[in-house]
C-alpha positions, 0 to 999 in steps of 0.5 A: 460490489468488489471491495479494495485495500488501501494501505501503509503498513509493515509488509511483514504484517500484512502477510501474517494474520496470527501466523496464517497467510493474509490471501489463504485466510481471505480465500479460507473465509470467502472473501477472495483475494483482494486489490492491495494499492499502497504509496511510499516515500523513497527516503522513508528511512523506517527500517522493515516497515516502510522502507525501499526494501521492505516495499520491494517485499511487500511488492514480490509478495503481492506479485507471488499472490497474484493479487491485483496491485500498485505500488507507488514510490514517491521520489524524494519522499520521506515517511508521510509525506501527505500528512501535514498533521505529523509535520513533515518537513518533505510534504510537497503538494503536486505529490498529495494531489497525484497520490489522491487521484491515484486513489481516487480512480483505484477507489472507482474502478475497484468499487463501480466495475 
């Protein structure tokens, strides 16, 4: 079974597991490299964590890697923008409903093909 990565985390992190590469660390202990899927706000205004030009990193890194990828930025959209729990003043639910079925279909193909 082929197991995936779903994820909202700083890019800088997720590149750097105590100073060693994330994909060279994953091929090292046999894991192989791993489908990433992430989804963000376009005015998501968290400086080097989530920001357009921290997901525009985050996405040339995972295009260097050759790792199956999508990244989804959500016009319009501030930092977690599907969690009504943070009261998020932006939540907009045709956004919720698209980001869940994104996952949703990702979550199939990577665990039942």
């Amino acid at each position: 079974m082929e197991s995936c990565v779903e994820f909202n985390i700083r890019p800088e992190n997720l590149f750097t597991i105590l100073k060693v590469d994330l994909f060279a660390s994953a091929e090292v202990l046999g894991f192989g490299i791993k489908p990433v899927r992430a989804h963000f706000g376009e005015l998501d205004d968290f400086v080097g964590f989530s920001d357009v030009t921290a997901v525009k990193k985050l996405e040339e890194k995972l295009k260097e890697s050759e790792a199956p990828h999508e990244i989804h930025m959500f016009h319009g959209k501030r930092h977690a923008f599907m969690n009504s729990a943070m009261g998020m003043p932006d939540e907009d639910d045709a956004a919720v409903q698209l980001a869940w079925s994104r996952f949703e279909k990702w979550m199939t193909y990577y665990l039942y093909s």
